[in-house]
C-alpha positions as CSV (number, residue, x, y, z in Angstrom):
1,X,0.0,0.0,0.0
2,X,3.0,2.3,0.9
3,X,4.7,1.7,-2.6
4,X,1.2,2.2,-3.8
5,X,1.1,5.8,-2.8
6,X,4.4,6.6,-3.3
7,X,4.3,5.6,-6.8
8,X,0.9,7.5,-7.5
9,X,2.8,10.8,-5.7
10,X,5.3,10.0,-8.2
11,X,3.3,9.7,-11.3
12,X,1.2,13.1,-10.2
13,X,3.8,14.7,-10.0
14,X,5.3,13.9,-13.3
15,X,2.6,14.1,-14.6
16,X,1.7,18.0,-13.3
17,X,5.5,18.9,-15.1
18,X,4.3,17.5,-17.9
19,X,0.9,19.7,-17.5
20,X,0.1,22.9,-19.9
21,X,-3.6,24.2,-19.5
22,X,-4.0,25.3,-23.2
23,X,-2.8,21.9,-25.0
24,X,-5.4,19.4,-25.2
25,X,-5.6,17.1,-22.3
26,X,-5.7,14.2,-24.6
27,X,-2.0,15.0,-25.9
28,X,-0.8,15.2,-21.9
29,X,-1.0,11.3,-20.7
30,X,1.5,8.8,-21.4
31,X,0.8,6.4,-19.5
32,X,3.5,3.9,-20.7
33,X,5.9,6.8,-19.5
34,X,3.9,6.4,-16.4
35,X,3.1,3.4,-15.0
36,X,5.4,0.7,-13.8
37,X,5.6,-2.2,-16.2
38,X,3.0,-5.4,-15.5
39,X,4.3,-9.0,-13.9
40,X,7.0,-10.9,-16.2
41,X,5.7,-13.9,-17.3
42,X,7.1,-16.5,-15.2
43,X,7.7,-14.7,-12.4
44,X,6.4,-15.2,-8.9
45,X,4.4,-11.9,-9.1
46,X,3.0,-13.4,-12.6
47,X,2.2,-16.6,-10.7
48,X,0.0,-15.0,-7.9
49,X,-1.6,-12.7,-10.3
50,X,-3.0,-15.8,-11.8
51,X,-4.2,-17.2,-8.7
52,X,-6.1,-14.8,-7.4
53,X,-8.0,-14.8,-10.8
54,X,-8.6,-18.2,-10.0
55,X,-9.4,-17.7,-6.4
56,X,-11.9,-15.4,-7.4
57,X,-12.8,-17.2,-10.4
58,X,-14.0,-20.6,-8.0
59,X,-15.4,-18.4,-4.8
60,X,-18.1,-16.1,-7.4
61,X,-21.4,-16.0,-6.3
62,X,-24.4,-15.6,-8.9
63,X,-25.3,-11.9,-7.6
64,X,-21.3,-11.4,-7.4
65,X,-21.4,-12.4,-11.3
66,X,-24.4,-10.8,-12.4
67,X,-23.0,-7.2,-10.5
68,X,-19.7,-7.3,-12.3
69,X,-21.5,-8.0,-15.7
70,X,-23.6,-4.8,-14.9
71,X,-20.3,-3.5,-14.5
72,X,-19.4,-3.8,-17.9
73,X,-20.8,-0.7,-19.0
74,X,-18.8,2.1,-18.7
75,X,-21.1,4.8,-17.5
76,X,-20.7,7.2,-14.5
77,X,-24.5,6.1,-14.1
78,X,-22.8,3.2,-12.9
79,X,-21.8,5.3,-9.8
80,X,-25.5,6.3,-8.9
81,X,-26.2,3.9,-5.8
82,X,-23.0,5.6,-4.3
83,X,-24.6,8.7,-5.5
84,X,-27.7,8.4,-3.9
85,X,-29.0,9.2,-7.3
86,X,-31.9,7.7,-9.4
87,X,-32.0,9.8,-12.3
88,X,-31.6,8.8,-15.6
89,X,-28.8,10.3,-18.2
90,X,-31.7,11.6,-20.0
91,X,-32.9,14.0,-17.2
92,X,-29.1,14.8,-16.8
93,X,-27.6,15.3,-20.2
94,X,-24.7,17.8,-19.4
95,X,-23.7,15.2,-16.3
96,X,-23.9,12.1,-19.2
97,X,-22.3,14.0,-22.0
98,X,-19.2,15.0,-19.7
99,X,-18.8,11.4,-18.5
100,X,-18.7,9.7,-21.8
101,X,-16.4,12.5,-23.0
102,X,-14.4,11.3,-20.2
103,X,-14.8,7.9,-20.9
104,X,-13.6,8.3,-24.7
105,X,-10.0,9.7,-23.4
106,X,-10.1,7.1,-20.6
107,X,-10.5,4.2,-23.5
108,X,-7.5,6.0,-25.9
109,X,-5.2,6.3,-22.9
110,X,-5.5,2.7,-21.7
111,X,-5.7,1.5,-25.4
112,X,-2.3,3.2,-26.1
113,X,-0.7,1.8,-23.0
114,X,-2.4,-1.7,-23.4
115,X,-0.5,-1.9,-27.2
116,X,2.7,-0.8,-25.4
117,X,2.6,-3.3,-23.4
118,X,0.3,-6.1,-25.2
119,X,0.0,-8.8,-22.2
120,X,-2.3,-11.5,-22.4
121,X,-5.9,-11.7,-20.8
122,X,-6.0,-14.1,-18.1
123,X,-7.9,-16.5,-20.0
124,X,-5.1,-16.6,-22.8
125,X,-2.7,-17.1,-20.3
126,X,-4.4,-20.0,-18.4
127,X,-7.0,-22.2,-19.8
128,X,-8.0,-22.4,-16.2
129,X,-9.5,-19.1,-16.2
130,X,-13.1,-19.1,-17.6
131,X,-14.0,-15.7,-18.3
132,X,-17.6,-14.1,-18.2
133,X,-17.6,-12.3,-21.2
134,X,-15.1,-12.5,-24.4
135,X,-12.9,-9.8,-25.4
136,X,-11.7,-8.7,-28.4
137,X,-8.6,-10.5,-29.4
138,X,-6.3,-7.8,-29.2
139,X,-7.2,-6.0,-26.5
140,X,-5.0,-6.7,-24.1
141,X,-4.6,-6.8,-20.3
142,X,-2.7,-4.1,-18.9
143,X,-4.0,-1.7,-17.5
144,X,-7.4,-2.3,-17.1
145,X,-9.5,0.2,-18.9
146,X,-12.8,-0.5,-17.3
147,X,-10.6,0.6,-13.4
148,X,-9.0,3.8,-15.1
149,X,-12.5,4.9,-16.2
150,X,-13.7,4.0,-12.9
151,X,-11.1,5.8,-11.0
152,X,-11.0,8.4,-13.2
153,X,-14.7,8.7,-12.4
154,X,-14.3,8.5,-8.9
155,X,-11.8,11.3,-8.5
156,X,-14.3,13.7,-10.6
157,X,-17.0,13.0,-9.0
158,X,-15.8,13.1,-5.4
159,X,-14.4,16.7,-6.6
160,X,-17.8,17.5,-7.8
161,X,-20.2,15.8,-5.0
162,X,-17.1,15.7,-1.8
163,X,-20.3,15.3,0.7
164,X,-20.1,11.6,-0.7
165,X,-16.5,10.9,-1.3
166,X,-16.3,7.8,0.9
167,X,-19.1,6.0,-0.9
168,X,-18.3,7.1,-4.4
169,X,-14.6,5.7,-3.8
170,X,-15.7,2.7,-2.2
171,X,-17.9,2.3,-5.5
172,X,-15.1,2.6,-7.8
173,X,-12.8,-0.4,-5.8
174,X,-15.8,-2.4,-6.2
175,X,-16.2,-1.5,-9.8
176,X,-12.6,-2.2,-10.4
177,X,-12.7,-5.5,-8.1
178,X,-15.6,-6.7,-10.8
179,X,-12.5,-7.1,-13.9
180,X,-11.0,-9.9,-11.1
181,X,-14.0,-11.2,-10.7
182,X,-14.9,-11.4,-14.8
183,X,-12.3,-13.1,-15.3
184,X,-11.1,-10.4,-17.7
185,X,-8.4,-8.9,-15.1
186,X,-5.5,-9.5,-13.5
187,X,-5.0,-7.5,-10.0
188,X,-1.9,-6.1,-11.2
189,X,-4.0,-4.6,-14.4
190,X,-6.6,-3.2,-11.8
191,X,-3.8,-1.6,-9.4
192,X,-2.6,0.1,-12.6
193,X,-6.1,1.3,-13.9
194,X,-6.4,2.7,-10.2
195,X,-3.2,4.8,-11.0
196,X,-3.8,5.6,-14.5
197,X,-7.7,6.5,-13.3
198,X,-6.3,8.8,-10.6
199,X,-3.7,10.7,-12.6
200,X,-6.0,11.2,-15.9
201,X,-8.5,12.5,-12.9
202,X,-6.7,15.2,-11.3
203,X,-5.1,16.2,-14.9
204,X,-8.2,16.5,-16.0
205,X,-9.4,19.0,-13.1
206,X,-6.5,21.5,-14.3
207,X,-7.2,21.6,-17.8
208,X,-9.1,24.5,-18.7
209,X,-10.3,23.1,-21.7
210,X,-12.4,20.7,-19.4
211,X,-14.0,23.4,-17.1
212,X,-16.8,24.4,-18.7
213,X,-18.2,21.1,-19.2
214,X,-16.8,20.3,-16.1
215,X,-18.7,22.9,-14.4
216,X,-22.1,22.3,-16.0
217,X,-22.5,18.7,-15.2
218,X,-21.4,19.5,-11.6
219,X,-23.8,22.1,-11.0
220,X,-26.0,19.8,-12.6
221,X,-25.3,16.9,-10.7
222,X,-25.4,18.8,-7.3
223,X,-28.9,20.3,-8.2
224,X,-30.5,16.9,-8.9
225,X,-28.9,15.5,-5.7
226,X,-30.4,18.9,-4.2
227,X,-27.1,19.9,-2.5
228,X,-26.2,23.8,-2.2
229,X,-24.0,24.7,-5.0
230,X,-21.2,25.4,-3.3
231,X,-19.8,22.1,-2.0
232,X,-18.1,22.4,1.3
233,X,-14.3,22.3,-0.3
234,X,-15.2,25.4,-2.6
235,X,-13.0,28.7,-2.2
């Protein structure tokens, strides 16, 4: 946990040098530059990886399966029990159409690091592993995509909505937790989606090409969820 949060000091902070408000965020985040490289193949840290897919693989309960298929869908809508929210993206379009603007960098970043690194889904590497959905054969492993969205999502919308931080964080580890449980995920992808996630996040809250946007779906999102518009950490 302590090289966890060392790292991700680390990676924020290289990636804040990196950081120029008026280029486009997408041009920003290299995460290949970033993150630390996945297990070796054949390595003890490999080994467990595979394991715990297993382990998770043989102790998955039908609810546990059908809530990470749910899962699947990458949608901050996703987030809504944390929320406390039961609207629909149709009675919050500016909320929806900033999330799945975020979601369309989330999937290029990942995509770029995934072909950097191109490692094997766990069911490739182990016909042990029986997965619960089939992906594409070449998209690869590392990091997971579906954690950097969620991560990302979590640190956006515990900006926007910080009376609910705890829940909305605990939402996206469970979201995350769901790739392991899929079958689609090693932990070592999730722990990097968790880092990619948080860095794209809180580049993302500095780029002043985001604000508006930004700043529409929150003051959407805080009026459906009847909260005063300024949030408790506002200036």
């Amino acid at each position: 946990m302590k090289r966890s949060a060392l790292l991700l000091l680390a990676l924020l902070a290289s990636q804040s040098a990196m950081a120029d408000g008026g280029t486009p965020s997408h041009a920003l985040i290299a995460l290949s530059n970033l993150l630390p490289p996945p297990p070796a193949a054949g390595t003890t840290e490999a080994s467990q990886d595979l394991q715990a897919v297993l382990a998770a693989q043989q102790s998955r309960t039908a609810d546990e399966q059908s809530a990470a298929t749910a899962d699947t869908e990458r949608s901050v809508f996703r987030f809504a029990d944390a929320l406390g929210l039961t609207a629909q993206p149709a009675t919050l379009p500016k909320t929806a159409a900033f999330f799945e603007r975020v979601a369309k960098l989330d999937k290029t970043e990942a995509a770029d690091a995934k072909l950097y690194w191109r490692r094997p889904r766990p069911s490739v590497t182990s016909d042990q592993v029986h997965p619960l959905s089939k992906e594409k054969p070449d998209d690869w492993s590392y990091p997971s995509g579906h954690a950097t969205f969620g991560y990302t999502t979590a640190i956006l919308l515990a900006n926007m909505v910080p009376e609910r931080r705890a829940a909305i964080f605990a939402r996206a580890d469970l979201y995350a937790q769901h790739r392991i449980t899929m079958g689609a995920h090693f932990p070592s992808d999730v722990e990097a989606g968790r880092l990619a996630g948080t860095v794209i996040g809180a580049q993302l809250l500095q780029q002043t090409d985001w604000q508006p946007d930004y700043q529409a779906a929150r003051a959407e999102l805080r009026t459906a969820l009847h909260l005063p518009a300024s949030s408790p950490t506002s200036p």
